[in-house]
C-alpha positions as CSV (number, residue, x, y, z in Angstrom):
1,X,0.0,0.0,0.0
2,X,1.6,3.7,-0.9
3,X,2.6,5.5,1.7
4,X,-0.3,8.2,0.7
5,X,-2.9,5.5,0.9
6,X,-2.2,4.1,4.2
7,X,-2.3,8.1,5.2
8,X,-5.6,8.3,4.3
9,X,-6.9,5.1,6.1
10,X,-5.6,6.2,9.1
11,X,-6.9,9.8,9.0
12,X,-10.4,7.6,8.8
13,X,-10.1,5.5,11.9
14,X,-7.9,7.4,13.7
15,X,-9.1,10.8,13.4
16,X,-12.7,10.7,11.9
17,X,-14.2,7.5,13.6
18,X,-14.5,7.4,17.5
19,X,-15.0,3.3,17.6
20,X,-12.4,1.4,19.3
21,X,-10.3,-0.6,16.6
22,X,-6.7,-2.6,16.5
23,X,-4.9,-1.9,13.6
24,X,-1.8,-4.0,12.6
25,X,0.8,-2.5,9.9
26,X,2.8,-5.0,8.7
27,X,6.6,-4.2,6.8
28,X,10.1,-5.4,6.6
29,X,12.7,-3.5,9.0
30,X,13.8,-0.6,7.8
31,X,10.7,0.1,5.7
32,X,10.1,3.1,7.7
33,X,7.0,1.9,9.6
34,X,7.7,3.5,12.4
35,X,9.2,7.0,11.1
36,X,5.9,7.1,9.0
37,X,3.9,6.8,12.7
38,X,5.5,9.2,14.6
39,X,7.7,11.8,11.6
40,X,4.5,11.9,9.2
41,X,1.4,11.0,10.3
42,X,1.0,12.3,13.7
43,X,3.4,15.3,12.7
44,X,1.0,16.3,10.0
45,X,-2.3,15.6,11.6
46,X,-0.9,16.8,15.3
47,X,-3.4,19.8,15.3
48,X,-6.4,17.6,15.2
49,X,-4.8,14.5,17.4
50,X,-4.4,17.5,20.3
51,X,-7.5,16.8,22.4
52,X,-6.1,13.1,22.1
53,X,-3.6,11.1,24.3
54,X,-0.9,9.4,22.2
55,X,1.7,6.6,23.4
56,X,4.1,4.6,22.2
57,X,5.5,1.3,23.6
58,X,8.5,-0.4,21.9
59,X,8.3,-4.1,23.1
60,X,12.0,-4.2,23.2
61,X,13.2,-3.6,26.8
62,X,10.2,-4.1,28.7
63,X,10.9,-7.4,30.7
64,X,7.6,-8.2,31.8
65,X,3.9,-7.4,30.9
66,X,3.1,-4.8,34.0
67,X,6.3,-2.8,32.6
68,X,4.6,-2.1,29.5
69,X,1.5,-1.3,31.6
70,X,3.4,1.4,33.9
71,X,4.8,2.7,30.6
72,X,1.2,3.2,29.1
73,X,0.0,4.8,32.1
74,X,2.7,6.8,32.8
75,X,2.5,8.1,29.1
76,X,-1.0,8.9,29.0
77,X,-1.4,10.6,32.0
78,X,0.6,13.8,31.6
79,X,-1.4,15.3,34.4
80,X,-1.4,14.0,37.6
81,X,-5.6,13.2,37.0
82,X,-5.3,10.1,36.4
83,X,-2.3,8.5,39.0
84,X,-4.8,10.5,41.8
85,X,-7.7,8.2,40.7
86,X,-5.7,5.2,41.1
87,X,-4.5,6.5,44.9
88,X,-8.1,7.0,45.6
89,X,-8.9,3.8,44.0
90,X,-6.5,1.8,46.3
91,X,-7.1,3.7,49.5
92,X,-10.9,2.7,49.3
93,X,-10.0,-1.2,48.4
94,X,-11.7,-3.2,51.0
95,X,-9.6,-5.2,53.2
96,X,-6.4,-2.6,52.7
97,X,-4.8,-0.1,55.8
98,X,-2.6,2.0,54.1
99,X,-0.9,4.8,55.5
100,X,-0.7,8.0,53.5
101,X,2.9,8.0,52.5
102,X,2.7,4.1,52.0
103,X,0.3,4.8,49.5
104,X,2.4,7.3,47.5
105,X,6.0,5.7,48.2
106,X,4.6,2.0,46.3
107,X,2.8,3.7,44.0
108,X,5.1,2.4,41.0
109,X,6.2,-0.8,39.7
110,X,3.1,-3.5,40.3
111,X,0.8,-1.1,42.0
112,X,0.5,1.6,38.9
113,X,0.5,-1.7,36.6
114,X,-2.4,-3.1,38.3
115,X,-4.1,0.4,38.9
116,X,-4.7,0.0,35.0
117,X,-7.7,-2.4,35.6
118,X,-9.4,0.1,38.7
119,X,-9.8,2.7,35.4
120,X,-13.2,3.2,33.6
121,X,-13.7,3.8,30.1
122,X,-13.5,7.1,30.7
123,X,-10.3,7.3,31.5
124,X,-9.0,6.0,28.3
125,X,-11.4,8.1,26.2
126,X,-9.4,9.7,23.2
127,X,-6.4,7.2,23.8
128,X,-4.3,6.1,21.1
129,X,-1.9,3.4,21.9
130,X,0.8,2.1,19.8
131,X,2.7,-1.2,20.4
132,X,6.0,-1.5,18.0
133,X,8.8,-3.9,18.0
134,X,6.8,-7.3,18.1
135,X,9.3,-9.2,16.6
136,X,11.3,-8.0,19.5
137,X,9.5,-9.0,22.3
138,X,11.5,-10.5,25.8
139,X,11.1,-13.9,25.9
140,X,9.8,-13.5,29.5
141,X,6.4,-12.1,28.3
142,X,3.8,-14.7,26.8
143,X,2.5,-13.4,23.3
144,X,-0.8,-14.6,24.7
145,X,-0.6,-12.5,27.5
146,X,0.3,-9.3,25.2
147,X,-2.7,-9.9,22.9
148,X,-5.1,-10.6,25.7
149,X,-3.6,-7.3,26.8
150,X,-4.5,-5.7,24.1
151,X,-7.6,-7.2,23.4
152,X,-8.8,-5.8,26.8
153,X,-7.8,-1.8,25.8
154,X,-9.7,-2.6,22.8
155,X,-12.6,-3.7,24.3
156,X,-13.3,-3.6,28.0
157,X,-11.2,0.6,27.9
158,X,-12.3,1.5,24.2
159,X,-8.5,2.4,22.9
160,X,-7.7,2.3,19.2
161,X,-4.4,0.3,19.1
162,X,-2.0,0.5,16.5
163,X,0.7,-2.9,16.1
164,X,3.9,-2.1,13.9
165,X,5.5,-5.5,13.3
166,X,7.7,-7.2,11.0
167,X,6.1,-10.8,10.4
168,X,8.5,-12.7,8.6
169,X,10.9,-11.8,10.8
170,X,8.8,-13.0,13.4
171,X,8.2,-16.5,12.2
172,X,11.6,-16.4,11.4
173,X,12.9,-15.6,14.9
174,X,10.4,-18.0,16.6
175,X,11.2,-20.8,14.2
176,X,15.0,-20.4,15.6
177,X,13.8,-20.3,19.0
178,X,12.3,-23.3,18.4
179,X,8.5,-21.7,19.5
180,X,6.7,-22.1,16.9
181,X,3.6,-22.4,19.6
182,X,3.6,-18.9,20.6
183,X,3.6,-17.9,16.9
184,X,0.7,-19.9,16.3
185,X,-0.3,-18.4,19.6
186,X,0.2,-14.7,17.8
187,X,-1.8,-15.8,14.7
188,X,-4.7,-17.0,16.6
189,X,-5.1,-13.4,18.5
190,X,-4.1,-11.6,15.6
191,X,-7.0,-13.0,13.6
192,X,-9.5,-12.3,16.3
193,X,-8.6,-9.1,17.5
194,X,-7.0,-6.7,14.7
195,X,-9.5,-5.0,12.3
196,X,-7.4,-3.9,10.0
197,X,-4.2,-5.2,8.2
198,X,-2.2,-2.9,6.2
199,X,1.1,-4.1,4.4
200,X,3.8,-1.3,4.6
201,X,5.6,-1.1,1.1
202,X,8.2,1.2,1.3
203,X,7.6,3.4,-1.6
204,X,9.9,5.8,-1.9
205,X,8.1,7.7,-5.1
206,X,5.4,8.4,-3.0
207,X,7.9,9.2,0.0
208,X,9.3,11.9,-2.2
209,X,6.5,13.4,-3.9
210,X,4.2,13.6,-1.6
211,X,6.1,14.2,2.1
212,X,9.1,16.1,1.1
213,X,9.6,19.5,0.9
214,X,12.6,20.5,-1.5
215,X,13.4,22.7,-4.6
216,X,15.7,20.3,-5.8
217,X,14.1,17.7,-8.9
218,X,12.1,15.5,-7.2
219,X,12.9,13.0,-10.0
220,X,16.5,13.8,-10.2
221,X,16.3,12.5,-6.0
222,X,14.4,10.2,-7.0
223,X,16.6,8.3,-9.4
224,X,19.6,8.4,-7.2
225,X,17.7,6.8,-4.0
226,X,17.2,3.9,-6.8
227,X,20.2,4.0,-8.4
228,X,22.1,3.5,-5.2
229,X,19.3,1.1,-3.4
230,X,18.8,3.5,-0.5
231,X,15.1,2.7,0.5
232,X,15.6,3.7,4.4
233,X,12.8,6.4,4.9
234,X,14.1,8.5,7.7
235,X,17.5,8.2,6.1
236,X,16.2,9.8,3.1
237,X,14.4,12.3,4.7
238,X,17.6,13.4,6.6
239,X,20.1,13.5,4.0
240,X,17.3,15.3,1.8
241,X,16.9,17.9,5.2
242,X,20.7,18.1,4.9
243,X,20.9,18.4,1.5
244,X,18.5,21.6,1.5
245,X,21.1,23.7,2.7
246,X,22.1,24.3,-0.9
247,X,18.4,24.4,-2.3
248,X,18.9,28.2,-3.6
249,X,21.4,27.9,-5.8
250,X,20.0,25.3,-8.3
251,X,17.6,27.9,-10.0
252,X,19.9,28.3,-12.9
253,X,21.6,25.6,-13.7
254,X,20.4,22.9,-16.4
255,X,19.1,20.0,-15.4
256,X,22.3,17.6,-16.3
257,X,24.4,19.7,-14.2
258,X,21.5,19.8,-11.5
259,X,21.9,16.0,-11.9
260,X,25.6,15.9,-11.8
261,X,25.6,17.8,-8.3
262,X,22.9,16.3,-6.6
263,X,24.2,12.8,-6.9
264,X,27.9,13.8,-5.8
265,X,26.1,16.2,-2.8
266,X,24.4,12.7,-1.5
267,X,27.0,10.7,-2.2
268,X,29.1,12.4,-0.1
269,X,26.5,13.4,2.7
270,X,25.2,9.7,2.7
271,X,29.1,8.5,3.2
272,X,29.6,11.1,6.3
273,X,26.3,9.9,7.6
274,X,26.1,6.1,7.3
275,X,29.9,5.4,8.1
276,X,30.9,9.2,9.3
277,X,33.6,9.5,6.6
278,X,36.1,12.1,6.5
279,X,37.2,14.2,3.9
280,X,40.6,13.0,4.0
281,X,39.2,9.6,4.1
282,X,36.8,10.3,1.2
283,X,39.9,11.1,-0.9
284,X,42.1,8.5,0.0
285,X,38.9,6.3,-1.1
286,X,38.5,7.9,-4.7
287,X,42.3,7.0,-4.9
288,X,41.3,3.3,-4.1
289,X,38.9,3.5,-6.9
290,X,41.0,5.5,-9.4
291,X,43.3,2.9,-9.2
292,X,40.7,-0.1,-9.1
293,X,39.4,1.9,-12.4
294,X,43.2,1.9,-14.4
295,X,43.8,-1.5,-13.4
296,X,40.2,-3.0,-14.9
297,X,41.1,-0.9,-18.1
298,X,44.7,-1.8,-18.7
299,X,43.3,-5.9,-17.8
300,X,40.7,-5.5,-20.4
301,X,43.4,-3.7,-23.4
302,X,45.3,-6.4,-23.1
303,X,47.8,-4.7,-20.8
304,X,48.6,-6.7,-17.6
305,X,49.0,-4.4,-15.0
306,X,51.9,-5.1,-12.9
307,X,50.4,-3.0,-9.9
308,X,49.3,-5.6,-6.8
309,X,46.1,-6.0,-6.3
310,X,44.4,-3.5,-3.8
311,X,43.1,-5.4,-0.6
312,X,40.0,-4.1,0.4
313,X,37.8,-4.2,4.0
314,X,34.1,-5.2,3.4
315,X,33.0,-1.5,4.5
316,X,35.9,-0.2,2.1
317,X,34.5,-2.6,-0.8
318,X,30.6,-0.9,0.7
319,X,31.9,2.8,1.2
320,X,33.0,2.4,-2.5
321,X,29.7,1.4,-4.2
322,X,28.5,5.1,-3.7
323,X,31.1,7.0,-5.0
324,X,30.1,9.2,-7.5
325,X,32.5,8.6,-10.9
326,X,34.1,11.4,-12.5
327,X,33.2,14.1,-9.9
328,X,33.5,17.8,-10.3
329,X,37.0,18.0,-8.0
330,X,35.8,22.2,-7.5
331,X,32.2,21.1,-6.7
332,X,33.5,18.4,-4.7
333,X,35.9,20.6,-2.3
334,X,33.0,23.6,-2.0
335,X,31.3,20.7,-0.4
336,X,33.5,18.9,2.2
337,X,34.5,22.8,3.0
338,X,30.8,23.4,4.0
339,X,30.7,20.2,6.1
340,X,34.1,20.3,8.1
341,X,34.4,23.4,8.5
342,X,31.0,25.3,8.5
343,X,32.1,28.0,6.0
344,X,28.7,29.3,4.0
345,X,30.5,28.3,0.6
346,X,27.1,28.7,-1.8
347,X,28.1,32.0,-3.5
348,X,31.3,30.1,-4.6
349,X,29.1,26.9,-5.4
350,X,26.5,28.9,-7.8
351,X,28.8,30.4,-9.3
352,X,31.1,27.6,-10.2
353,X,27.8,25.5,-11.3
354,X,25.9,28.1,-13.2
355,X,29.3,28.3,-15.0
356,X,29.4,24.8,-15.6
357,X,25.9,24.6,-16.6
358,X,26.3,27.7,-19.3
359,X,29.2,24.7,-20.4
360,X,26.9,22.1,-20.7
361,X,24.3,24.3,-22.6
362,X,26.4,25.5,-25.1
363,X,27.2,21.8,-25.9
364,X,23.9,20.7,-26.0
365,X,22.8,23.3,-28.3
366,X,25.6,22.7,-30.8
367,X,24.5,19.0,-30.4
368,X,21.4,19.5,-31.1
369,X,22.2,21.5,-34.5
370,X,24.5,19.3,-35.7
371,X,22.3,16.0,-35.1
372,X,19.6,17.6,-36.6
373,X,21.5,18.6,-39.4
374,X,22.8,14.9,-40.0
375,X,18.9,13.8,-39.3
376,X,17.4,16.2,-42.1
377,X,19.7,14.7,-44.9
378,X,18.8,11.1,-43.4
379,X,15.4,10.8,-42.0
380,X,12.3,11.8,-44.9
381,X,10.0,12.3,-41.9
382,X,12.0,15.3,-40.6
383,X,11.3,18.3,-43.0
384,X,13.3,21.7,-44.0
385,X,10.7,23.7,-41.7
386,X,11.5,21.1,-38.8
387,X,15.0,22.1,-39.0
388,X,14.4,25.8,-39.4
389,X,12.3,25.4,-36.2
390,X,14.7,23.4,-34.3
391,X,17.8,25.2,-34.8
392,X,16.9,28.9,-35.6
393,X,16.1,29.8,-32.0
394,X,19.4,28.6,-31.2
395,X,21.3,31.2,-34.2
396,X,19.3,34.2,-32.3
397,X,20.7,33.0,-29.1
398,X,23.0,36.2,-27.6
399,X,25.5,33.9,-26.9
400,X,25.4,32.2,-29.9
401,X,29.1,33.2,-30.8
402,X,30.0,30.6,-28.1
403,X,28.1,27.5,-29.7
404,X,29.1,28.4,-33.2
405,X,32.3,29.5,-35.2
406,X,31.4,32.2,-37.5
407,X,32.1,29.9,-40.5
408,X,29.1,27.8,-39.2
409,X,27.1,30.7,-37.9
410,X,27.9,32.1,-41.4
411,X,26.7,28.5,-43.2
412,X,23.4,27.9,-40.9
413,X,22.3,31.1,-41.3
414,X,22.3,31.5,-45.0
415,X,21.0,28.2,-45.7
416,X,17.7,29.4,-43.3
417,X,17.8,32.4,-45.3
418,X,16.8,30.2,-48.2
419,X,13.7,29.2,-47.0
420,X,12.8,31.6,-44.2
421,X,13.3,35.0,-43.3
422,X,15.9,36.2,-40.7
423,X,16.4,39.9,-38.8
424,X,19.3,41.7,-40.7
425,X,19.7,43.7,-37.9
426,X,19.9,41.0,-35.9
427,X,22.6,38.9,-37.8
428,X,24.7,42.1,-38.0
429,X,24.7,42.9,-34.4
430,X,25.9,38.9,-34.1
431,X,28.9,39.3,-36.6
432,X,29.7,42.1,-34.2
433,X,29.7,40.1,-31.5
434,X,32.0,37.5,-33.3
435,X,34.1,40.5,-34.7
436,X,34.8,41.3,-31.1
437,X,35.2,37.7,-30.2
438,X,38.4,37.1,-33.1
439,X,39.7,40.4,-32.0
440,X,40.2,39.3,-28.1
441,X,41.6,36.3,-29.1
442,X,44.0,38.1,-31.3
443,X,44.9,39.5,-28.2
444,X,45.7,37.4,-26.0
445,X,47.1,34.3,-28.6
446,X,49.7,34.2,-31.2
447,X,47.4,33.8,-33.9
448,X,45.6,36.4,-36.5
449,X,42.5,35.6,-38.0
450,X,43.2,36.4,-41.0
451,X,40.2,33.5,-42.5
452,X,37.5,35.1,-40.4
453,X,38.6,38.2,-42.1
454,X,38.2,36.9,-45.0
455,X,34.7,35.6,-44.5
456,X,33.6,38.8,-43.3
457,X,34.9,40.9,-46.1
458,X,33.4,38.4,-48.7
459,X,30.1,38.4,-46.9
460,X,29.7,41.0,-44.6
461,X,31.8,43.8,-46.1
462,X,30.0,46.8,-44.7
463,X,31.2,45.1,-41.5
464,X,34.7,45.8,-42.1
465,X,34.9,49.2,-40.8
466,X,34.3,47.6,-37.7
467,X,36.6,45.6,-37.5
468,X,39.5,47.6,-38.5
469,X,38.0,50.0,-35.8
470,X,37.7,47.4,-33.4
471,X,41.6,46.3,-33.9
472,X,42.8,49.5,-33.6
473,X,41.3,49.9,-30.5
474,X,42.0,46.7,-28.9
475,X,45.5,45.6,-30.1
476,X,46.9,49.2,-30.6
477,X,45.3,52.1,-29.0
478,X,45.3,49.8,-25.6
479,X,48.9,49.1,-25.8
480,X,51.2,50.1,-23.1
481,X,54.5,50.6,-23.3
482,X,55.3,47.8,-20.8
483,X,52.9,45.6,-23.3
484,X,54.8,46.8,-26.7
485,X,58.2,46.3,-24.9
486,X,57.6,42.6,-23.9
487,X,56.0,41.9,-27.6
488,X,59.3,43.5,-29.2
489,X,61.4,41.1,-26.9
490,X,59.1,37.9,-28.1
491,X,59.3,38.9,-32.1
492,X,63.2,39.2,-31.9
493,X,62.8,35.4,-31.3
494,X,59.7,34.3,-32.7
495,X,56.3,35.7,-33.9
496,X,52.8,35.6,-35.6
497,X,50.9,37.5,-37.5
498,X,49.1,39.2,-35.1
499,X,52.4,40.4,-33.2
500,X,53.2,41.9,-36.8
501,X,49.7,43.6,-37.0
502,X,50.3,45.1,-34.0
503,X,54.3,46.5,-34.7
504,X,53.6,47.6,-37.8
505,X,50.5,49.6,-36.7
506,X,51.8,51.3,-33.0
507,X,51.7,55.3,-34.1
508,X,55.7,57.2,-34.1
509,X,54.0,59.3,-31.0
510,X,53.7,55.4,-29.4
511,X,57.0,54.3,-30.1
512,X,58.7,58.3,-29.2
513,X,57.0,58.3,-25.6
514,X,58.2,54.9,-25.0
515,X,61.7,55.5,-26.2
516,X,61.8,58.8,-24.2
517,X,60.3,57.5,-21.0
518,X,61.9,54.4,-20.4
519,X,66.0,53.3,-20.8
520,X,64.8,49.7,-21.1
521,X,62.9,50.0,-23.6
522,X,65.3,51.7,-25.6
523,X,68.0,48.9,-25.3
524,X,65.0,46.3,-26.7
525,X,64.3,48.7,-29.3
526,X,68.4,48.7,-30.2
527,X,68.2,44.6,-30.1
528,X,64.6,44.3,-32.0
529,X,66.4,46.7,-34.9
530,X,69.5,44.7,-35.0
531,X,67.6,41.7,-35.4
532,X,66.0,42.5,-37.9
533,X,67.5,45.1,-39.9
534,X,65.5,47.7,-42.3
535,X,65.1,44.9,-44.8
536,X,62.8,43.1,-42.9
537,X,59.2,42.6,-45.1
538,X,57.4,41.3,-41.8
539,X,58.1,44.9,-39.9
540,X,59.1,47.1,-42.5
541,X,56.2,49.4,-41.1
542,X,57.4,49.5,-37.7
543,X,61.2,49.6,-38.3
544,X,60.2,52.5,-41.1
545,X,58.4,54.3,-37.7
546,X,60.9,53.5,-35.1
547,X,63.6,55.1,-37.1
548,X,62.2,58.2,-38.0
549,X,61.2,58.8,-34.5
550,X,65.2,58.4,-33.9
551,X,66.3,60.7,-36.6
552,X,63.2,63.1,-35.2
553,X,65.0,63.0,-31.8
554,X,68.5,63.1,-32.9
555,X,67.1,66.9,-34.5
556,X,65.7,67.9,-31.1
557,X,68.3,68.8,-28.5
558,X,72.6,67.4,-28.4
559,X,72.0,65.1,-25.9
560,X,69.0,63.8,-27.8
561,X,71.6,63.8,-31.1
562,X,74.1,62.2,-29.2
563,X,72.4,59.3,-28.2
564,X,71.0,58.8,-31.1
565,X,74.1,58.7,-33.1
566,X,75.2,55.7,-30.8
567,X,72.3,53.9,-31.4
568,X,72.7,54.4,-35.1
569,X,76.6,53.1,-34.6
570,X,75.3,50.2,-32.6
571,X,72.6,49.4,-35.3
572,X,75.1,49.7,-38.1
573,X,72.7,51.8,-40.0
574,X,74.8,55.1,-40.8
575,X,72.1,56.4,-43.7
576,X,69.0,58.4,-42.8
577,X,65.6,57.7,-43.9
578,X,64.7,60.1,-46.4
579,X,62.0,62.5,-44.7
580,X,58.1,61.9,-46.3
């Protein structure tokens, strides 16, 4: 029966019925029988159970049958009402002198146990009794004696009774204990005096859905509890508590990376939990595991390793089953950080996974463009206008100049253009965006994209204004003089074409305050011309600029002219450049 179900039958006889009833709920251990009793269904419905009195006996401990009758009355009488009626009840027995203090010193043990019969039905009106742990039970108690027990609150004191048992593991214990009579004993009661039987399934589904309260994917949870055959109730309820901590910083993310995190956060919380793991001995497990990993995949190339075989402890070989592989080692750290040592890491965490989940979104739309590119030339069901449905909201993405090149930007675009119409404005305000894209890279790697160039000035030539602007102001006009004097030392070795864009375009005024300003610079500058001389084709430009800016010194002041000359001696170069 679903967790939801067995709600509702209860609500019925417990709640909306006032007839006295023994109800038996029958499930394996662990099942959650008894969390769902006292975590669920009395903590959900406690507003309406207030007027009644509610207690619960676990058979295990009590060693005889007037302990569990103390316990019951000791439970249900949270005011003194009804331990007064049972002094009054034994001062007026017949027969009995007690003093006073006699009366109030023995009243415990036997004589509270044995009060219980002196009480009317009054006295248990609105009492809710619950007997748990059957399977349990002392061997010093008779179970015909518990069920006759219980069969009197039932129906000489009106209680409804509630039994929580495992009964396979009772026949099973009995069947050890070589008393198969008392089980029979059970049986017999059990068919005469419970009303209801409900089998407790633990369904976790229902668990989930319907009694917890998280913002995390409910099916996502849901799949890992399975995946990893955690059926425990309270346990899941717990690490889900736990895990709730970090509920605010999912909004964003997609719902792989969602995935990814929630079953490394339970993973780890469900180690620290279970077998109160460490970080340090989480890690030294994963290197267990790393190495059981290389080992299976060097055995199955062919490769033997020659690496011993790790010995393992059953709870190591346990522990191991719910590691998570391939975990985020950033998303993994935020984590034990949080546990260990209490710092409030979710800032750090939300940004590191909406990052990773911009990543996997970016992937999955170029995936989905370029399998539904193969599919149209493949499958005769999928039409033009599919495609053009499927992919163009992807090409007026913002970001779209991180899914595509430009070349396929360029090629997906034109072919939609074929068949549908496409904003201009917007495709131009997207080149610009890649324009801006090429020139960055220019910046900060040895490359020059000199094919991208291409492609815009083929297709897109109105375009090239902009990017001729946009090179001047990112590779040149932003150029410091510390920046041009480290790119002069790298040329004199090696360069690319974007280190000779950027040479051969530096203004005289550039290269004259750096020359002026700094004594460094000006022994590069001696070095970068020796190198390479005013034949050079790659940097005629900037040696052309560098030295008239010399010569233009050398006319300013003597101490200008004299330094000059001796860079010109250095150089070798004893001709000046002809004045424009």
């Amino acid at each position: 029966m679903k967790i939801s179900q067995l709600e509702e039958k209860l609500y019925e006889i417990f709640i909306k019925d006032n007839f006295p009833v023994v109800i038996a709920i029958n499930g394996e251990w662990g099942s959650g029988k008894t969390y769902f009793w006292q975590n669920i269904f009395l903590e959900r419905y406690k507003n309406k159970l207030k007027d009644k009195k509610i207690a619960y006996v676990s058979l295990f401990g009590h060693n005889s049958l007037n302990d569990i009758k103390t316990d019951i009355i000791l439970q249900i009488s949270k005011t003194t009402k009804i331990i007064s009626k049972i002094q009054d009840k034994v001062k007026n027995i017949k027969g009995m002198v007690f003093k006073e203090q006699d009366i109030n010193i023995s009243l415990g043990g036997g004589i509270l146990s044995a009060g219980l019969s002196l009480l009317t039905v009054n006295d248990f009106k609105n009492v809710i009794i619950c007997f748990d742990d059957f399977e349990r039970l002392s061997s010093n108690i008779k179970i015909k004696d518990l069920m006759g027990f219980i069969s009197n609150l039932k129906e000489q004191k009106n209680c409804k009774i509630l039994m929580i048992l495992n009964e396979e593991e009772l026949k099973k214990i009995h069947k050890i204990q070589n008393t198969e009579k008392e089980l029979d004993t059970f049986s017999l009661y059990k068919e005469k005096i419970v009303d209801y039987e409900f089998l407790f399934k633990n369904d976790i589904k229902d668990f989930i859905e319907n009694h917890i309260d998280t913002k995390f994917n409910k099916n996502i949870i849901l799949d890992y509890f399975y995946d990893y055959q955690i059926n425990n109730l309270r346990l899941i309820k717990q690490l889900i508590e736990k895990a709730n901590f970090y509920k605010d910083i999912i909004s964003n993310i997609t719902e792989k990376i969602q995935k990814d995190f929630i079953y490394l956060l339970f993973s780890i919380l469900y180690l620290k939990k279970k077998y109160n793991l460490t970080s340090q001995e989480y890690y030294e497990l994963k290197k267990i595991q790393d190495n059981i990993r290389i080992k299976n995949f060097m055995n199955s190339a062919g490769n033997d390793s020659n690496e011993e075989d790790t010995i393992l402890t059953d709870i190591q070989k346990e522990q191991i089953e719910y590691l998570v592989d391939f975990a985020n080692e950033d998303i993994e750290n935020l984590i034990w950080q949080q546990l260990e040592n209490e710092r409030d890491i979710r800032n750090e965490l939300k940004e590191d996974l909406e990052k990773l989940s911009l990543e996997n979104q970016i992937n999955q739309d170029k995936d989905k463009i370029m399998n539904n590119w193969n599919r149209l030339h493949l499958d005769f069901s999928y039409t033009i206008e599919d495609f053009i449905k499927d992919i163009k909201p992807i090409l007026e993405k913002e970001n779209v100049s991180e899914i595509l090149s430009l070349s396929e930007y360029h090629f997906f675009v034109n072919f939609v253009e074929k068949y549908d119409k496409f904003d201009s404005e917007k495709i131009e305000k997207t080149i610009k965006k890649y324009i801006d894209k090429i020139v960055n890279q220019e910046k900060s790697i040895s490359i020059h994209e000199e094919s991208n160039i291409d492609l815009i000035r083929k297709h897109y030539p109105d375009l090239l204004n902009y990017v001729y602007d946009k090179k001047l102001e990112t590779l040149i006009q932003n150029t410091t003089c510390k920046g041009l004097k480290e790119l002069l030392e790298k040329v004199i070795n090696g360069w690319g074409e974007k280190d000779q864009y950027i040479l051969n375009n530096i203004s005289k005024s550039k290269y004259k305050e750096c020359i002026i300003s700094n004594p460094a610079f000006v022994e590069v500058i001696i070095r970068f011309l020796k190198a390479k001389k005013r034949d050079d084709i790659y940097f005629r430009s900037a040696i052309k600029n560098i030295l008239k800016v010399l010569e233009e010194l050398e006319e300013e002041n003597e101490s200008y002219k004299f330094k000059v000359e001796k860079i010109f001696n250095v150089i070798g170069i004893q001709e000046r450049i002809k004045k424009d």
